[in-house]
Each structure stands twice: as structure tokens, then as C-alpha cells.
C-alpha positions as CSV (number, residue, x, y, z in Angstrom):
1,X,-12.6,14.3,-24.5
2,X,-11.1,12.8,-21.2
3,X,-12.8,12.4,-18.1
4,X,-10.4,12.2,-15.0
5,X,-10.7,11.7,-11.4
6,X,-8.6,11.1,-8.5
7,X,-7.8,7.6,-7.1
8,X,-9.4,8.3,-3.8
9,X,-12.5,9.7,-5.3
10,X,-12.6,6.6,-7.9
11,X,-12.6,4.5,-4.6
12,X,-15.6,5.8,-3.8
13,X,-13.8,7.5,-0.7
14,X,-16.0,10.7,-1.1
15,X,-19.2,8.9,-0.3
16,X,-20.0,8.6,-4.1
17,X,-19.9,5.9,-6.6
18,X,-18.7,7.1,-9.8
19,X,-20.4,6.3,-12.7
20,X,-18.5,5.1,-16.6
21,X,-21.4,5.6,-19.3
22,X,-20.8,3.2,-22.0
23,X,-22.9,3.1,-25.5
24,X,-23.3,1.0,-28.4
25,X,-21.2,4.4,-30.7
26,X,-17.7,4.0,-28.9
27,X,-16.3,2.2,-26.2
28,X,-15.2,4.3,-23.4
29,X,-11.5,3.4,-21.7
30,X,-10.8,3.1,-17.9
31,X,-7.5,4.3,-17.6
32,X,-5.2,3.7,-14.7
33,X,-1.8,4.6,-16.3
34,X,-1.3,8.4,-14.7
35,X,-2.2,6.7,-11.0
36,X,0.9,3.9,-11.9
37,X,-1.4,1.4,-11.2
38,X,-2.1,-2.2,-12.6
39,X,-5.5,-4.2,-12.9
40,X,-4.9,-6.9,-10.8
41,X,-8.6,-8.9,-10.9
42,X,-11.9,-7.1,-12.5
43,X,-15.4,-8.1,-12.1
44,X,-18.9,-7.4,-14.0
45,X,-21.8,-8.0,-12.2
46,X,-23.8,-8.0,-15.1
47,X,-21.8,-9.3,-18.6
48,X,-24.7,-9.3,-20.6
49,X,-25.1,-6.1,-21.9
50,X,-20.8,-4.8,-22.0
51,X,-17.6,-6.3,-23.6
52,X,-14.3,-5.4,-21.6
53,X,-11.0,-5.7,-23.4
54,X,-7.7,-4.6,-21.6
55,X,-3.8,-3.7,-22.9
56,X,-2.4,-6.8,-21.0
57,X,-2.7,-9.6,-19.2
58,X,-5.7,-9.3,-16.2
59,X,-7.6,-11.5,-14.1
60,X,-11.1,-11.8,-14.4
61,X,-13.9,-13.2,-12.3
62,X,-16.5,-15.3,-13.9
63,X,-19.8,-16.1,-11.8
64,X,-21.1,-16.6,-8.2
65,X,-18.9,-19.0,-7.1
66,X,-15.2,-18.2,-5.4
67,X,-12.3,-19.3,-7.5
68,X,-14.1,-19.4,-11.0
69,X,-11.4,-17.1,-12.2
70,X,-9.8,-16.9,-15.9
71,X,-6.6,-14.9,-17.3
72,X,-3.0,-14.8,-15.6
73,X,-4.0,-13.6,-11.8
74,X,-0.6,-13.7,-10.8
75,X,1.1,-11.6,-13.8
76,X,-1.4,-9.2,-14.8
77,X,-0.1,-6.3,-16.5
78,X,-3.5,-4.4,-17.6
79,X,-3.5,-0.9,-17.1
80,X,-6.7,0.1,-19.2
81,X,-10.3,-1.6,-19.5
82,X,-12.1,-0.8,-22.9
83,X,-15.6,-1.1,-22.1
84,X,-18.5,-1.1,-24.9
85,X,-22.4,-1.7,-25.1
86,X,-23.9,-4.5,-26.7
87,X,-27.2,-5.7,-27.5
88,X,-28.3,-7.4,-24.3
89,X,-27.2,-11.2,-24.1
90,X,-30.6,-13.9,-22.8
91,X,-28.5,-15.1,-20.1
92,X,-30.7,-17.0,-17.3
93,X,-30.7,-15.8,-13.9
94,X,-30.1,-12.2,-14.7
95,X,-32.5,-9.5,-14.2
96,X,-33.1,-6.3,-17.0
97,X,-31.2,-3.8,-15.6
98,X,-30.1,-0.2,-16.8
99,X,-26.6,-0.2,-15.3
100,X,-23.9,-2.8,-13.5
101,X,-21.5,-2.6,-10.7
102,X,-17.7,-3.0,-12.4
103,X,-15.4,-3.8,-9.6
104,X,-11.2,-3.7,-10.2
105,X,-8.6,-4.5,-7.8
106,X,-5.2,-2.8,-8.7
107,X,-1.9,-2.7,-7.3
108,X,0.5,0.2,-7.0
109,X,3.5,1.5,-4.6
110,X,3.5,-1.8,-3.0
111,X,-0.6,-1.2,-2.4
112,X,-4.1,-2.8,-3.7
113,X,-7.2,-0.8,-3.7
114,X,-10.6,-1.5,-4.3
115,X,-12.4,0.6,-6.5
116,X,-16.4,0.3,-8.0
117,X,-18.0,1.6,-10.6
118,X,-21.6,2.3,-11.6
119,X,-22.0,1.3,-15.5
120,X,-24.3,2.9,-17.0
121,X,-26.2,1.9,-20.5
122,X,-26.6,4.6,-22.8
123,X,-27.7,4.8,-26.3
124,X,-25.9,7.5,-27.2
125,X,-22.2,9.1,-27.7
126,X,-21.3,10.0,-23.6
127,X,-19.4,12.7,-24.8
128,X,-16.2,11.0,-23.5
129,X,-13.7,8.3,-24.5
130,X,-11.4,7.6,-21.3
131,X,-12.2,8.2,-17.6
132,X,-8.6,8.1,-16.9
133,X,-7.5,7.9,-13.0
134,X,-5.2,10.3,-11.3
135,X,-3.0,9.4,-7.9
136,X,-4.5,11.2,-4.9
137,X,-3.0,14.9,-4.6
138,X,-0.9,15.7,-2.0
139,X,-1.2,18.4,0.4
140,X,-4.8,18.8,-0.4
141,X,-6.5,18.2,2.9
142,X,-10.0,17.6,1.8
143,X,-9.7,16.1,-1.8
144,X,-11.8,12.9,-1.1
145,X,-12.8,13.5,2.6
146,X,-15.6,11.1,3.9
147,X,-19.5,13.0,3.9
């Protein structure tokens, strides 16, 4: 089963935060391929409890500090993020939590955007595989208008 949603909606432009329920069953996929975008620089507020894996290339931000970055930043060339529960990692300094913040910066048509994520830790099946992200319809006053 897919799960979509449009760019400007994913960007939280509608006032909400959309949420990605991930489980130890499957992985779920974050799909940016029908918007013709590509993952520029991805961060997880909270690694201890979800892998990520991606198609290509990506940047990816590691810790507190600003420029503690691994991957190719300059060639990315990720379009999807396979997310998956695991049994919660003892890393120090992190409180129990039952969700994260994922946060990916992509580039299309010349643009970046910004888009966030609530992650969500379920235990079971979330009854979809891919939340896959659609470009923002045109001609459709109201789509993703501000509340």
C-alpha cells in the first residue's frame, strides 16, 4: 500500500507535521521520485531506535555540532530513504522517546526545500510500505494553504 502526499503539504506548509510510522516488521520508504527531487542532506534527531538506507549517494548529518557531516554532500543522488525500527541503541545523552524529528533537504527545478518529519515507533505492520511525495498541484488554490 502507498501513502502519498504533496510536496507542499510534506513541508509542513499546511500547519501540520506529517508523520512516517516505521516498525520492527518492514521498513517503510520515503519516496521523492514522482516530485523529481533529490536528497541533498538528511538528519535524525534521534538514531537510536531507526536505520536509514538510501538508492544513492546522500549527505548525512551526524551530531550537535555544525560540519560533522558524512557521505558525498556535493553529489548526492538519493531519491528514497528506507527507514526501519530497531531495538533501541544505549546511546548517552539521549532521552526515551516514542518518536524523532527526520529532517531532508532536497533539490529540484533549480530549488531546495526543507521538509520534517515526525517518526513514529510502532510495533506493528503500519499498513504501508512507501510514503511517496508528489509535486505541488497546479491550479489548485488551497492545496497546502497556511491555517
Amino acid at each position: 500500500v502507498l501513502r502519498s502526499i504533496f510536496s507542499c503539504q510534506a513541508q509542513g506548509l499546511g500547519g501540520l507535521i506529517p508523520t512516517i510510522d516505521v516498525s520492527y516488521q518492514q521498513g517503510t520508504n520515503l519516496s521523492f521520485i514522482t516530485a523529481g527531487e533529490v536528497i541533498k542532506k538528511v538528519w535524525l534527531n534521534d538514531p537510536s531506535q531507526v536505520t536509514m538506507d538510501f538508492d544513492g549517494p546522500v549527505c548525512m548529518q551526524f551530531g550537535p555540532k555544525p560540519n560533522t557531516s558524512t557521505g558525498d554532500c556535493k553529489n548526492s543522488a538519493a531519491n528514497v530513504i528506507q527507514l526501519r525500527r530497531i531495538k533501541k541503541l544505549d546511546i548517552p545523552g539521549l532521552p526515551n522517546t516514542s518518536n524523532t524529528l527526520l529532517t531532508v533537504i532536497t533539490e529540484g527545478q533549480g530549488r531546495n526545500k526543507l521538509y520534517t518529519f515526525r517518526v513514529i515507533y510502532g510495533i506493528d505492520n503500519p499498513g504501508y510500505h512507501t510514503l511517496a511525495i508528489f509535486a505541488d498541484p497546479s491550479g489548485q488554490e488551497g492545496a497546502c494553504a497556511r491555517k
